[in-house]
C-alpha positions as CSV (number, residue, x, y, z in Angstrom):
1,X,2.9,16.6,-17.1
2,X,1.0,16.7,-14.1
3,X,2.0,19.3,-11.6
4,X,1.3,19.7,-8.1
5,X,2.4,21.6,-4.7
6,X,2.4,20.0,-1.2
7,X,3.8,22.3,1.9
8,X,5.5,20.6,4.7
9,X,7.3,20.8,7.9
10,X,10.6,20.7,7.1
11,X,12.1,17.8,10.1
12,X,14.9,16.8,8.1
13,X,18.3,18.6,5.8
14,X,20.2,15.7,6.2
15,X,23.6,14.3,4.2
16,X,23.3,12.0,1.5
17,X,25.4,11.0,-1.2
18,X,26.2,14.3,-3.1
19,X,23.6,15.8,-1.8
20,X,20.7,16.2,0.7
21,X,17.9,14.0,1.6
22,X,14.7,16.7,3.1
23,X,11.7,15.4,4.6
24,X,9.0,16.5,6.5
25,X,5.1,16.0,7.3
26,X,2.5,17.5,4.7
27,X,0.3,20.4,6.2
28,X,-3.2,20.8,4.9
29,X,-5.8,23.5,5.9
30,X,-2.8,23.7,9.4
31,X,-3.6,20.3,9.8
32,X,-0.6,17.7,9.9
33,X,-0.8,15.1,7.3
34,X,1.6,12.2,5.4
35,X,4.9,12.2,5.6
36,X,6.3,13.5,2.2
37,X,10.1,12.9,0.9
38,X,11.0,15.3,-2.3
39,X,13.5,13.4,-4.5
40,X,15.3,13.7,-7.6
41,X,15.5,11.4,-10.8
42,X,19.3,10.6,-9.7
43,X,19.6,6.7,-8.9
44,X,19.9,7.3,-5.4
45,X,17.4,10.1,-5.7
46,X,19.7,12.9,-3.5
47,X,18.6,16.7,-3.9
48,X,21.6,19.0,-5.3
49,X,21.8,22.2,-4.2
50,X,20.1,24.0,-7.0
51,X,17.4,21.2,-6.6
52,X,17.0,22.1,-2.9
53,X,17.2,26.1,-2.9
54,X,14.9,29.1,-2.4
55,X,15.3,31.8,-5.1
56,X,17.5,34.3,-2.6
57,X,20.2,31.3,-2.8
58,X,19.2,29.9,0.8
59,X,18.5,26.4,1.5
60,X,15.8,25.1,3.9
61,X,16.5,24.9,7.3
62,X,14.6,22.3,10.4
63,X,11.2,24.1,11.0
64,X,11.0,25.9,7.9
65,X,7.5,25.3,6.4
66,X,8.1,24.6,2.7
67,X,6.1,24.5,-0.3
68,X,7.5,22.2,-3.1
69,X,6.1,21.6,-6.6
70,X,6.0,17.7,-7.6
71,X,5.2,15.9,-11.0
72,X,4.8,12.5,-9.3
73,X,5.0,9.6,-6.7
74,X,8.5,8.3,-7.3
75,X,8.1,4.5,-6.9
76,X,10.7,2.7,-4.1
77,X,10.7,-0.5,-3.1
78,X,10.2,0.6,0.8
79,X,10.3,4.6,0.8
80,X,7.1,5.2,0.3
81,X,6.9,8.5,1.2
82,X,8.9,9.8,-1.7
83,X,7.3,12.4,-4.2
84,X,9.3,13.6,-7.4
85,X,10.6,17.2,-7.4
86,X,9.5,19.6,-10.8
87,X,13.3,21.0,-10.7
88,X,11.9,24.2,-12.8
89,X,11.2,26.0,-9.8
90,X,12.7,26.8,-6.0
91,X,11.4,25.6,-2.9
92,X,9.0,28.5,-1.5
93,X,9.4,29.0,1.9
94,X,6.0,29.9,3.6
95,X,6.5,30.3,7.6
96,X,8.0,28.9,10.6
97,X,7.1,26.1,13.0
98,X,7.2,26.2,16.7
99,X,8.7,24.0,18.8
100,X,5.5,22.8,20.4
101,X,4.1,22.2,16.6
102,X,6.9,19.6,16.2
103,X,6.6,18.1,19.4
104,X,3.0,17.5,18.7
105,X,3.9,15.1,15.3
106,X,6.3,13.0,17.6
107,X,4.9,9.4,17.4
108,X,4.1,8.2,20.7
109,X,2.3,5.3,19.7
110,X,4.8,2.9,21.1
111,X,5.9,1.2,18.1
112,X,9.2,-0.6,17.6
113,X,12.0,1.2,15.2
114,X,11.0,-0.9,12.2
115,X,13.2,-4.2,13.3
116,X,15.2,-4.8,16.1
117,X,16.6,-8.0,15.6
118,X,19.9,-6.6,13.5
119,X,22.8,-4.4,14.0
120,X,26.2,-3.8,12.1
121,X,29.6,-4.4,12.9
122,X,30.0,-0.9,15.2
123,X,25.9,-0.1,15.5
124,X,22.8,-1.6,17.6
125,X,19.6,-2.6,16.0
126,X,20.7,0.1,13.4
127,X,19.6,-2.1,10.3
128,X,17.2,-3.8,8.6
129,X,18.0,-7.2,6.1
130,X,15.5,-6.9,2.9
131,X,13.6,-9.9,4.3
132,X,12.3,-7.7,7.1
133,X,11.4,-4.7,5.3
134,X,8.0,-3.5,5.2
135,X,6.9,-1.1,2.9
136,X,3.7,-0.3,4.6
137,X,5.6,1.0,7.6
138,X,7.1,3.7,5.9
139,X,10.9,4.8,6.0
140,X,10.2,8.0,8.2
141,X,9.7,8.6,12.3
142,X,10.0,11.2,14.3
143,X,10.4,10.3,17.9
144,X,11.4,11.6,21.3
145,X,14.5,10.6,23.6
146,X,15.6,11.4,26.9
147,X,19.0,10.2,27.1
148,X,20.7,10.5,23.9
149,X,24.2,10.6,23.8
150,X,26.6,11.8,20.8
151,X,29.1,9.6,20.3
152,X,32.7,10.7,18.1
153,X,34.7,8.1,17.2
154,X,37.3,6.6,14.7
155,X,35.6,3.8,13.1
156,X,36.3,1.0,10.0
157,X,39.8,0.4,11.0
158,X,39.2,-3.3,10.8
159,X,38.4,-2.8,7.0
160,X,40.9,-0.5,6.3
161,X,38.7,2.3,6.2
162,X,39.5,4.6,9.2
163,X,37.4,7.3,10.0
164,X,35.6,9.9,12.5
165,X,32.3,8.9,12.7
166,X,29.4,10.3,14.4
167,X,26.9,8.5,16.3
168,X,24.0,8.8,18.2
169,X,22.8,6.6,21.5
170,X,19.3,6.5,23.0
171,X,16.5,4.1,24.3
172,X,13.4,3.7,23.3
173,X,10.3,2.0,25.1
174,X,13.0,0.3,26.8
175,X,15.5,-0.8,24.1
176,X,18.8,0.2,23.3
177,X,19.7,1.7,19.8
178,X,22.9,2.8,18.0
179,X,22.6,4.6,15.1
180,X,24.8,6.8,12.5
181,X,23.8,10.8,12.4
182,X,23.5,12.2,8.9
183,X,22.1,15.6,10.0
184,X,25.2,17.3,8.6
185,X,25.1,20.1,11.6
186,X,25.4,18.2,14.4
187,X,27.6,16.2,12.5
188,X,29.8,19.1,12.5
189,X,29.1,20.2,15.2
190,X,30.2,16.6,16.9
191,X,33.6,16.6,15.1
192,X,34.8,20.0,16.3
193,X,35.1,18.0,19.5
194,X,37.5,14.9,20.8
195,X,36.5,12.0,20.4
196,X,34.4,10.2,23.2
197,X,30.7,10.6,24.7
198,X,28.8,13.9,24.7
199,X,25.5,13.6,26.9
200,X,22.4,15.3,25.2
201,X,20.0,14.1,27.4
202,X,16.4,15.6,25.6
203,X,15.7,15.3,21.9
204,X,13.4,14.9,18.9
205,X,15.1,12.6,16.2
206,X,13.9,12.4,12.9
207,X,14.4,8.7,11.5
208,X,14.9,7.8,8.1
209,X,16.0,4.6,6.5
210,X,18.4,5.1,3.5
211,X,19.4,2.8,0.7
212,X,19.6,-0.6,0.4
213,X,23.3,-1.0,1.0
214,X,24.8,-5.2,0.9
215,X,21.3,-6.5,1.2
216,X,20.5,-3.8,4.3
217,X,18.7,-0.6,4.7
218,X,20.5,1.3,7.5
219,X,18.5,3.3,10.4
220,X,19.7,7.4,10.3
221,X,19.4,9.5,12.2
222,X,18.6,12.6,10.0
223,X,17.8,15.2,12.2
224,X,18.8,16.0,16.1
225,X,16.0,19.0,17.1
226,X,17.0,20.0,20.8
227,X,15.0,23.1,22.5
């Protein structure tokens, strides 16, 4: 079995099915490199807590700088960035970032979120049909807002599915987006409040699209890194 290490900044812990879904960017030699997503063999490829931890019991945290053993690319139709996990060992965690390190791995290259053309029932341009996916773009983006706003609200009613959800609202190069928040701390964070519109303003968002879900990959927020 072929075993390897990769260390990365650690931009996302964010909620998914049972677990967690962590990504980051690889550092090599200091140097910021591909985006890398550790996964499990579970179908939907979530990271359980034991899969996730450092040997004290912790778990790692936004700017943590982790080192991870793989055995493999896990193939994905469109998640490309998704390496699979030896789950024999912990997570190692080797240093901290900076805020200014982060900052500098924002992409500023202009570049639409992926597809704009589609949104759900209570997003905006928050998915993608499997038509319009494509691979070579990755399923990973860290960007930078100036006006995002944290939405609380009870959604799904009209499917008989009512619940508090938390959203996030922001522009970007001049276009409106509306996307679900996974990052499970400002997620809680959000519903500790009443419902209604809380102003951010400033913010670096890690971007992840999840699972194909009814023939759509959903944007996420996965991460909401403020100063």
């Amino acid at each position: 079995m072929v075993d390897y290490r990769k260390s990365i900044i650690c931009l996302a812990n964010s909620r998914k099915t049972s677990g967690r879904c962590i990504a980051g960017i690889e550092l090599i030699d200091g140097q910021a490199g591909a985006w890398i997503r550790p996964v499990s063999k579970r179908d939907s490829a979530e990271l359980s807590e034991a899969d996730r931890n450092y040997s004290d019991g912790s778990g790692p945290k936004v700017f943590d700088i982790i080192t991870v053993r793989f055995i493999s690319q896990k193939q994905h139709a469109f998640q490309t960035e998704n390496h699979l996990i030896n789950d024999g060992y912990y997570f190692t965690l080797s240093g901290q970032a900076t805020f200014d390190q982060v900052s500098a791995l924002v992409d500023r290259t202009g570049r639409p979120l992926w597809y704009n053309f589609s949104s759900s029932y209570n997003g905006l341009r928050d998915r993608i049909d499997i038509q319009n996916i494509r691979p070579e773009e990755g399923s990973l983006r860290l960007i930078e807002v100036n006006d995002l706003e944290i939405t609380v609200g009870v959604e799904g009613a009209a499917f008989n599915n009512a619940k508090r959800k938390v959203r996030g609202r922001f522009s970007l190069n001049g276009v409106q987006h509306y996307l679900s928040i996974t990052d499970p701390v400002i997620e809680k964070s959000a519903l500790e409040q009443n419902d209604g519109t809380h102003p951010v303003g400033y913010a670096i968002l890690c971007l992840s699209l999840g699972e194909i879900y009814q023939d759509y990959t959903y944007k996420l927020i996965a991460s909401v890194i403020t100063r």
